[in-house]
C-alpha positions in Angstrom: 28.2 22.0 5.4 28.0 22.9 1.5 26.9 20.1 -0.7 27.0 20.8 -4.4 23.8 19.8 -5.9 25.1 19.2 -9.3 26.8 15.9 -8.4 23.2 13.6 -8.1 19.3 14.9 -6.6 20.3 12.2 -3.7 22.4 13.5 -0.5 26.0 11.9 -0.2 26.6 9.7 2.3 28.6 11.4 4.8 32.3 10.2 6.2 32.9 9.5 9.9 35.1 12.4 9.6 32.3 14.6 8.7 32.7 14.8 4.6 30.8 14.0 1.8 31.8 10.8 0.6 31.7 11.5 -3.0 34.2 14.3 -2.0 37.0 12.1 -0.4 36.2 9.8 -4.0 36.8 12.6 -5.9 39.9 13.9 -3.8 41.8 10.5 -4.3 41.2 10.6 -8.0 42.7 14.0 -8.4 45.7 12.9 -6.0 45.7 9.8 -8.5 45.5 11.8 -11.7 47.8 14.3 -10.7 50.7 11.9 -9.1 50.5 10.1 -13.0 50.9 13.2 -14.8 53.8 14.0 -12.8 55.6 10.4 -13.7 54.3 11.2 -17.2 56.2 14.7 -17.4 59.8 13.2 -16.1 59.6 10.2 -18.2 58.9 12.1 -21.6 61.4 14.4 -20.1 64.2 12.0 -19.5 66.3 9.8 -21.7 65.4 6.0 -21.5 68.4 3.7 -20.3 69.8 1.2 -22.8 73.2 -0.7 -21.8 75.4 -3.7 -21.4 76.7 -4.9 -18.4 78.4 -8.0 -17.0 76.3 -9.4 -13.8 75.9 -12.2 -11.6 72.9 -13.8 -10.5 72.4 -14.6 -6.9 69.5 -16.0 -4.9 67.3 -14.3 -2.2 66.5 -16.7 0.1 65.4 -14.3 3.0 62.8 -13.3 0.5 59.1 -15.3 0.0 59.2 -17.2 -3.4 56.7 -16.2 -5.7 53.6 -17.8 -7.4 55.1 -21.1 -8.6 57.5 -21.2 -5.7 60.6 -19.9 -7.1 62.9 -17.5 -4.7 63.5 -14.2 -6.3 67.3 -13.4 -8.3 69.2 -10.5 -7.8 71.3 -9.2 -10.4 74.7 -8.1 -9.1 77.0 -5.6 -11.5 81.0 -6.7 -12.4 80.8 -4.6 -15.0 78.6 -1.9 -16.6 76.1 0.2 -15.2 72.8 -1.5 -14.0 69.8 0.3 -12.4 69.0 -0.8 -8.9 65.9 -2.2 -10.2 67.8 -5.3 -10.0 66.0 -8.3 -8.6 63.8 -10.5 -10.8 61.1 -12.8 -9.7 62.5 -16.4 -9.4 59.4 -17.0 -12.4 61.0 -14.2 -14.7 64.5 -15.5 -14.1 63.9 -19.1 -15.0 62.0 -18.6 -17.8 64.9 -15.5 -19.0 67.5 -18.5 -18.9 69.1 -16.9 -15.8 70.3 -19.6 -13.6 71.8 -18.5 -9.6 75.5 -18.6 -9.2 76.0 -18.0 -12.5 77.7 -14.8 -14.5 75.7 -13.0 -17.9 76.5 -10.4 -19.9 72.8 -9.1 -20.2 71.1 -6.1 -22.1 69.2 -3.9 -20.0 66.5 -1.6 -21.7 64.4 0.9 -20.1 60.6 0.3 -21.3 57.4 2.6 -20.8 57.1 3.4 -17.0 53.9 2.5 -15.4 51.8 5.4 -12.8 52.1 2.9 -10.3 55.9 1.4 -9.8 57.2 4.1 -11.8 60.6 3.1 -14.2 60.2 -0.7 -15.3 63.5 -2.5 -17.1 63.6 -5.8 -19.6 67.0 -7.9 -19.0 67.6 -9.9 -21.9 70.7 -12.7 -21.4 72.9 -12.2 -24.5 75.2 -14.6 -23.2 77.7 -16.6 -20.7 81.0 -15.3 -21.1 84.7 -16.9 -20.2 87.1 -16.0 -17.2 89.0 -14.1 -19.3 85.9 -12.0 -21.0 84.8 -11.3 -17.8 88.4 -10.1 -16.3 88.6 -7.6 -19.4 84.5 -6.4 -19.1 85.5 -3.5 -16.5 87.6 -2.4 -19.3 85.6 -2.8 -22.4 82.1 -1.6 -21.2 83.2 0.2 -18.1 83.3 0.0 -14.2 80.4 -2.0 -12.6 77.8 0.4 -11.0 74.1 1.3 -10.1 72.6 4.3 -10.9 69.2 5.2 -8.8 66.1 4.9 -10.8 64.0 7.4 -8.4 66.5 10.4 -9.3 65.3 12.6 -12.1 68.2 13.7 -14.9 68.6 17.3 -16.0 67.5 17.4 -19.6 69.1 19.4 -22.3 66.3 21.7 -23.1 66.8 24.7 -20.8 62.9 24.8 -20.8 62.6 21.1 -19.2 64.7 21.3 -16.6 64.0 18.8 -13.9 65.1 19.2 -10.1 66.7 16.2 -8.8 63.7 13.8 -7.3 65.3 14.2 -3.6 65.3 18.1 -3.6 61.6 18.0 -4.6 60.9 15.3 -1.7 62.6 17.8 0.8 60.4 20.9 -0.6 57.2 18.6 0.2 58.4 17.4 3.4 58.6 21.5 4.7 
């Protein structure tokens, strides 16, 4: 077995598998390193979401409540597009204003994406709005639907063109 002197004067401890340890450390970096430059490269490449939508909030109760005991909210779409990065923490809810069984028209921006979970969203409540605002919604800011965060958008620029997230899984899975 090679060991590369040029790391420390001290042998590295070896693995039960047989390597280096300070080569497995330095493996999972890379893997780390490389994985956030990839989510770097489509989010610079891709155009961050901004819209309106109409949505009602509705409880989770097969889900554990959080820190301060509060069951988690899911946003559901009557109108507008939403992301299906769509349930909130029952702490994030409550203090949002967003109250279960209820209907909002909410703001949904897309904000910087983190290496770890990938695409993050802020909902901001802009409002409750009447029977009748809501039974006219579909037709003033569209059809409710979710789009998939984990797809990847074709960009203009014929130089940045992105293959859709799913193709790319398939190519690793062969």
């Amino acid at each position: 077995m090679y060991i590369d002197p040029s790391y420390s004067d001290d042998p590295p401890k070896i693995t039960a598998a047989g390597y280096p340890l300070w080569s497995c450390q330095k493996t999972q970096k890379t893997q780390t390193k490389l994985k956030t430059q990839k989510t770097q490269k489509i989010m610079k490449n891709q155009a961050k979401f901004s819209g309106m939508a109409v949505v009602t909030a509705v409880e989770l109760s097969h889900k554990a409540a959080d820190k301060n005991g509060l069951l988690p909210v899911m946003l559901i779409s009557v109108a507008g597009t939403i992301p299906n990065r769509n349930v909130l923490s029952g702490t994030v809810a409550d203090s949002a204003g967003i109250e279960v069984g209820k209907t909002y028209l909410v703001q949904c921006t897309e904000v910087e994406a983190d290496p770890t979970y990938g695409r993050r969203f802020n909902w901001l409540k802009l409002g409750e709005p009447t029977l009748m605002e809501v039974a006219q919604a579909p037709k003033t800011i569209g059809k409710a639907g979710i789009f998939d965060v984990s797809e990847v958008e074709e960009t203009e620029d014929a130089d940045n063109k992105q293959v859709d997230a799913k193709a790319d899984k398939t190519t690793k899975a062969k």
